[in-house]
C-alpha positions as CSV (number, residue, x, y, z in Angstrom):
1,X,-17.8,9.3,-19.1
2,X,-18.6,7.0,-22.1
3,X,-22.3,6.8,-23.5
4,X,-23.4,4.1,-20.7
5,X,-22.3,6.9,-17.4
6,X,-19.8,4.2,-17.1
7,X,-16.1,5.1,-15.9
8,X,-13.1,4.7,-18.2
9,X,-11.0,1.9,-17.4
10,X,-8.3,3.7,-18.9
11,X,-8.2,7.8,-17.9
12,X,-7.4,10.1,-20.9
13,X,-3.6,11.4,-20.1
14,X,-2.0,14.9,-21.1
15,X,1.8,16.4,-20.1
16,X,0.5,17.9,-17.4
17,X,-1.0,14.6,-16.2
18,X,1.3,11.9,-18.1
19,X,0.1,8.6,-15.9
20,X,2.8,6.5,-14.1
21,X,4.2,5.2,-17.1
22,X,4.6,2.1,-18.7
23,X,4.1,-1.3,-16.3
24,X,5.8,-4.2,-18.3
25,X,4.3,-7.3,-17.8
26,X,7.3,-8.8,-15.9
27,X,7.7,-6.5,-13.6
28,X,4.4,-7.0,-12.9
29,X,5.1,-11.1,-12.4
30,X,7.4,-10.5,-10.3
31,X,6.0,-8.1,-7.7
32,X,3.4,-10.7,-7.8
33,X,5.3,-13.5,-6.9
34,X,7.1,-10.6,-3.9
35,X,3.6,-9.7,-2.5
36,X,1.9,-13.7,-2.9
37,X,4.9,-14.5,-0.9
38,X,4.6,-12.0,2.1
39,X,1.2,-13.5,2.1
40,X,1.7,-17.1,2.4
41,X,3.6,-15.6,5.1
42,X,1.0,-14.1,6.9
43,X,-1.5,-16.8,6.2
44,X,1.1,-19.3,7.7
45,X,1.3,-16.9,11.2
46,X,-1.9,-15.6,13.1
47,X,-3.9,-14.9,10.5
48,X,-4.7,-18.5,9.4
49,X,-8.5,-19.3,10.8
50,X,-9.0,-21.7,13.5
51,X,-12.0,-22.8,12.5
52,X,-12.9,-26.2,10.6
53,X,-13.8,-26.2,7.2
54,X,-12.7,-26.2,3.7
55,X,-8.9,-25.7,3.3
56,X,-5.7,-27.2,2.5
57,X,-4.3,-27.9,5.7
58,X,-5.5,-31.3,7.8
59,X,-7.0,-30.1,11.1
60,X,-8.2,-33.5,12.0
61,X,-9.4,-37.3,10.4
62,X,-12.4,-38.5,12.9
63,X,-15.2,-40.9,12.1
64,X,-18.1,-40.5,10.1
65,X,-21.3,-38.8,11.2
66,X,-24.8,-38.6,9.5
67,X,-25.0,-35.7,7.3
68,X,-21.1,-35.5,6.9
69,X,-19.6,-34.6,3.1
70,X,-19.0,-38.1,1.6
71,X,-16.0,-36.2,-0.3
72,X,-14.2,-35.6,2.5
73,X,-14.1,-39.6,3.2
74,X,-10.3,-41.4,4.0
75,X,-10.7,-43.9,2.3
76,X,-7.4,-45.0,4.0
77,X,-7.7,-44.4,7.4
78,X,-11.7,-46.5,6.3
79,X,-10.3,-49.2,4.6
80,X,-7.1,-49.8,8.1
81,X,-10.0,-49.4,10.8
82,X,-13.0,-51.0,8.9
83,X,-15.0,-47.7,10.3
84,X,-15.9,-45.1,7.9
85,X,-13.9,-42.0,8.6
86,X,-13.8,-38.0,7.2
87,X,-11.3,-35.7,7.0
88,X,-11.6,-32.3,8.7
89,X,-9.4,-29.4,6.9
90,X,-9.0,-26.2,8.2
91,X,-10.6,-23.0,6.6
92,X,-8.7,-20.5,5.1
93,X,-9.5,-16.9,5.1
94,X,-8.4,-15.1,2.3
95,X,-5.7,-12.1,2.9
96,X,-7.6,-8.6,2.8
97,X,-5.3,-5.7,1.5
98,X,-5.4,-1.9,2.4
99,X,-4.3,1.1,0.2
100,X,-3.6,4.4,1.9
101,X,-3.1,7.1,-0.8
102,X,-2.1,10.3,0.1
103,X,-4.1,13.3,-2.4
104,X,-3.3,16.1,-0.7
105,X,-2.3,19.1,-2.7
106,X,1.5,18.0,-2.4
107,X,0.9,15.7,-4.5
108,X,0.6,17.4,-7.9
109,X,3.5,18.0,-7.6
110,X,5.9,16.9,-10.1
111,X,9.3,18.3,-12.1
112,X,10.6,15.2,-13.5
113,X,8.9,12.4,-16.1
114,X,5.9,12.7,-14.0
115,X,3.9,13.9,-11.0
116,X,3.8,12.5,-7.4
117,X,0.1,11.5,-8.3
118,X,1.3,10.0,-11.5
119,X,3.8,7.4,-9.6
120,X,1.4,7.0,-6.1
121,X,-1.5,5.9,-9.1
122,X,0.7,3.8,-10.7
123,X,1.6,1.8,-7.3
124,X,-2.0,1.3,-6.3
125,X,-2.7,-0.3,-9.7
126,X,0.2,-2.2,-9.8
127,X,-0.9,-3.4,-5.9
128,X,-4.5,-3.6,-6.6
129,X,-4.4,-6.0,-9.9
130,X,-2.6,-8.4,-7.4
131,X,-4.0,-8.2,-3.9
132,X,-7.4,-8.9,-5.7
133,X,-6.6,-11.9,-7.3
134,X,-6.9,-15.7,-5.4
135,X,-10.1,-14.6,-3.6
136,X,-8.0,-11.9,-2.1
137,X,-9.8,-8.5,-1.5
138,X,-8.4,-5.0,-1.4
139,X,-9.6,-1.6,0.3
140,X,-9.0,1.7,-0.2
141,X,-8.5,5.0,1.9
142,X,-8.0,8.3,0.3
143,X,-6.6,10.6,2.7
144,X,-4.9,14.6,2.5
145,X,-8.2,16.7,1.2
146,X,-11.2,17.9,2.2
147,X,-13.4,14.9,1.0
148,X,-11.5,11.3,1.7
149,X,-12.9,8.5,0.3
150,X,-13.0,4.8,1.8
151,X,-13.9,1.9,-0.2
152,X,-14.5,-1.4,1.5
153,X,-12.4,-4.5,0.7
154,X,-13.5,-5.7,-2.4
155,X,-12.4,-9.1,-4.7
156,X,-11.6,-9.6,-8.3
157,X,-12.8,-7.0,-10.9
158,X,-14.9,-5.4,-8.3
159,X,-11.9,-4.3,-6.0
160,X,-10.3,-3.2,-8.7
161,X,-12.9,-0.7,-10.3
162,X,-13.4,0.4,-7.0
163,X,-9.7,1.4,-6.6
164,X,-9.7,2.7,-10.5
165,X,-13.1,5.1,-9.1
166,X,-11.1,6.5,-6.3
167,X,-7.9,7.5,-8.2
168,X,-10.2,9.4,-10.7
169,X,-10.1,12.0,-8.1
170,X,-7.1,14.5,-9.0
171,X,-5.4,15.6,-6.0
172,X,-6.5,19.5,-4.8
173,X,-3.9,22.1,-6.2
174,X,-4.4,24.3,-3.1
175,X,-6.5,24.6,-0.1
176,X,-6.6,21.2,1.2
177,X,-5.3,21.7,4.1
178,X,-1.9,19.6,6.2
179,X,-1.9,16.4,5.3
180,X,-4.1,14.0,7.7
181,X,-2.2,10.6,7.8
182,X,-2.7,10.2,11.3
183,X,-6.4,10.2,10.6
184,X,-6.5,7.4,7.5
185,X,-4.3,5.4,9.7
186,X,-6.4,5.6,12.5
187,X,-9.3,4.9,10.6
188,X,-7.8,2.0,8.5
189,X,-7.3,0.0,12.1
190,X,-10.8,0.4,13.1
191,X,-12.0,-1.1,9.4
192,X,-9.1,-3.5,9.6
193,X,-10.3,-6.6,11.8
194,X,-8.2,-9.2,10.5
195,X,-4.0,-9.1,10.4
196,X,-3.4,-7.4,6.6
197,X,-0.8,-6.2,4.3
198,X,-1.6,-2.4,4.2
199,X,0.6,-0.2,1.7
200,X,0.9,3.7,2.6
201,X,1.6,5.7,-0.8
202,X,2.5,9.0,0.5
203,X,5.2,12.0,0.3
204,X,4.7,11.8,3.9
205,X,5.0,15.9,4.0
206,X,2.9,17.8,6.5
207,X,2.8,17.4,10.1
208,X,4.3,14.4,12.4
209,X,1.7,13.7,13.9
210,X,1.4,10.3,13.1
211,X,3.7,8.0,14.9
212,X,1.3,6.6,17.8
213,X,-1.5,5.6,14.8
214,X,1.6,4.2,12.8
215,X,2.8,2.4,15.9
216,X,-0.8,0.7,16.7
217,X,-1.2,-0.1,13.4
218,X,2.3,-2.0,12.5
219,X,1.8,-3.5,16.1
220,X,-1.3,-5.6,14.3
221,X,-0.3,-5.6,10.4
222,X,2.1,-5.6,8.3
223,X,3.1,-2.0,6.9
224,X,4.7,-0.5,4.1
225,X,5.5,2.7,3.4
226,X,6.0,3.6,0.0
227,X,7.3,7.2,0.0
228,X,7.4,9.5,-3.1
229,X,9.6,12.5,-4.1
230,X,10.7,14.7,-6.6
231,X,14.3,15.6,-7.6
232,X,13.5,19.5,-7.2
233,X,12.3,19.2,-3.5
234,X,16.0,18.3,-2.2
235,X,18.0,21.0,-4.1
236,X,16.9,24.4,-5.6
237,X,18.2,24.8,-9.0
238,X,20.1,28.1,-9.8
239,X,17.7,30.0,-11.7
240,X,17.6,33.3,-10.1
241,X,14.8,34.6,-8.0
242,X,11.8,32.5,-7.0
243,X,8.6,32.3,-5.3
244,X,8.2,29.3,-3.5
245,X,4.9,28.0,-2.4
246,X,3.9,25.3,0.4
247,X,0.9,23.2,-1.3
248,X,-0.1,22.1,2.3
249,X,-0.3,25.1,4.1
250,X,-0.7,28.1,0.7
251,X,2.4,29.4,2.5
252,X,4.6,31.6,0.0
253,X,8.2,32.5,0.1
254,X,10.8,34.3,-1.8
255,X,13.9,33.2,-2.5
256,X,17.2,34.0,-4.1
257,X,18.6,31.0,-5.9
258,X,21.4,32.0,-7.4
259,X,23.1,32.0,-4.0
260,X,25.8,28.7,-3.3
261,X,25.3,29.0,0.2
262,X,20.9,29.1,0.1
263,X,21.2,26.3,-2.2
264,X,23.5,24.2,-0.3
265,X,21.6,24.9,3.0
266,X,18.7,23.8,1.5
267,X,20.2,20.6,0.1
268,X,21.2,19.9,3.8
269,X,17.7,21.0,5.5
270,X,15.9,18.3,2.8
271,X,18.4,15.5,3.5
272,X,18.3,15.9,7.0
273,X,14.5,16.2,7.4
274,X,14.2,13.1,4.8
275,X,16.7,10.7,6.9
276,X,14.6,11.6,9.7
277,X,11.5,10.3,8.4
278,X,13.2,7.4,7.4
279,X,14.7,6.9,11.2
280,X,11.7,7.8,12.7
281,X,9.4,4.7,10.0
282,X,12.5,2.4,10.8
283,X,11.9,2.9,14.3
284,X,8.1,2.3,14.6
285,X,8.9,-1.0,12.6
286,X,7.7,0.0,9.1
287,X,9.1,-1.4,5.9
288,X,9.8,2.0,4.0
289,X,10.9,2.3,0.2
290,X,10.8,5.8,-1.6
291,X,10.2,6.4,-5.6
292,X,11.1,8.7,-7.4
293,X,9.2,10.9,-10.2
294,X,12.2,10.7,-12.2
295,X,13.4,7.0,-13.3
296,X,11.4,3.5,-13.5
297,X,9.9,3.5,-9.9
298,X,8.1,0.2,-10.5
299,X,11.3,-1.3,-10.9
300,X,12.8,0.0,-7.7
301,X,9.1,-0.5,-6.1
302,X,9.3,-4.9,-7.0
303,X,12.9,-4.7,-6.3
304,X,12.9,-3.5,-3.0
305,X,9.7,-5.8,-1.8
306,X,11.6,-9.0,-3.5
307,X,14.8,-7.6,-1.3
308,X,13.1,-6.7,1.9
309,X,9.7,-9.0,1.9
310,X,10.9,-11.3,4.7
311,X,11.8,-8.6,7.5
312,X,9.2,-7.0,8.3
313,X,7.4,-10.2,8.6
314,X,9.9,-12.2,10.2
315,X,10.6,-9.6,13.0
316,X,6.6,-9.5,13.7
317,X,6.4,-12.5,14.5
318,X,9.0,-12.5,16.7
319,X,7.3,-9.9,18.4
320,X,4.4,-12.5,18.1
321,X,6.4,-15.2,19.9
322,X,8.1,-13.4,23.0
């Protein structure tokens, strides 16, 4: 806290707790330019308003009433009929955003440049400085331990400190219990009203017990899930005898590493149980990208939106049209 009781903008960083790295400023422009362009895209479907007022689309040009703005005149359509006549735009809404972050005790987890915490923080801020710029607003659900937090869609500055107050919270090292994804998604389509881009930031581990709420929810927005791993959860390396714990469920087991065999069958189990997550996201019609804590994840992160940005879009409102 500084002298005022004020948050820090910036959070003091240590090895244990290293940040998500450096953001470069083009990087940045770019998943900007990705994420305004999914959008337009929404704007230009459903989720444009259908009522009349300030805008840049022409709804109608009809003739002047008492009381009418004399900005919006024609002054063409006036000058052909002789009759004084407005123009009548319609409004646009502007897109609200949702953040699901997963801080369940998983997620300080981390053997490689940085913690699982350390990359899921860096997404949200890299999301939340552009989903709350252009009038745009952004929300927040914290989801995984034994106090979530939700913070209503906010604009500008505001959205972002608000975001910035919720990540302060380290994730729990133990005791927080399976991961509760179904819940935050549940709850993020009853605060939800309007069609929105809504980013899950998860290591999706824990119980799957959240396809119908993933299913309702991609049925009405657009979803992506942004999944996060670590190198050392799909192979063991051979270091002997270890104690392996289960942050989710305080679950402990010993192991014999040095074994071929274990670490190969383990290798297989974590592939396998991975490329079923991905089938079963795939399936429910979720855009799905997974960073790493090893490596630049923000590039892979804007590389795989500016790649991807149009399906998940494009075959909604297909679903939209039948």
């Amino acid at each position: 806290m500084s002298e005022s009781g004020a948050v820090p903008l910036v959070p003091v960083r240590t090895p244990d707790r290293p940040g998500p790295g450096p953001t470069p400023e083009a990087l940045l422009r770019a998943l900007d330019v990705v994420v305004r362009r999914r959008v337009e895209a929404l704007l230009a479907g459903e989720y444009r308003s259908n009522s009349v007022g300030i805008g840049t689309e022409l709804a109608q040009i009809r003739a002047y009433q008492p009381g009418d703005d004399v900005r919006r005149i024609d002054w063409n359509v006036t000058a052909r009929t002789r009759e004084p006549h407005v123009r009548d735009q319609i409004a646009e809404r502007a897109l609200v955003s949702w953040l699901l972050i997963d801080t369940s005790p998983s997620m300080s987890f981390g053997t490689a440049e940085r913690r699982k915490a350390d990359v899921a923080e860096g997404v949200a801020l890299a999301v939340g400085h552009i989903a709350t710029r252009r009038g745009n607003r952004l929300g927040v659900v914290t989801f995984g331990d034994d106090n979530p937090v939700t913070v209503p869609p906010r604009q500008g500055r505001v959205g972002l400190m608000g975001l910035l107050a919720s990540l302060r919270r380290e994730p729990q090292v133990e005791g927080g219990g399976a991961t509760s994804l179904g819940t935050a998604l549940t709850r993020a389509g009853r605060l939800a009203h309007s069609r929105s881009l809504v980013f899950v930031v998860s290591d999706f581990r824990g119980p799957r017990d959240w396809k119908p709420a993933v299913l309702a929810l991609a049925g009405r927005h657009d979803l992506i899930a942004v999944e996060i791993r670590d190198p050392r959860e799909q192979e063991l390396p051979d270091v002997g005898e270890l104690w392996l714990v289960d942050p989710e469920t305080g679950r402990h087991l010993r192991v014999d590493t040095g074994s071929s065999k274990l670490r190969e069958r383990f290798a297989a189990a974590a592939d396998a149980e991975r490329a079923e997550l991905s089938t079963e996201l795939r399936r429910c019609g979720v855009d799905h990208v997974v960073l790493w804590t090893a490596g630049d994840w923000l590039r892979t992160f804007a590389g795989h939106l500016s790649h991807r940005f149009t399906g998940p879009v494009t075959a909604a409102a297909g679903r939209r049209s039948r």
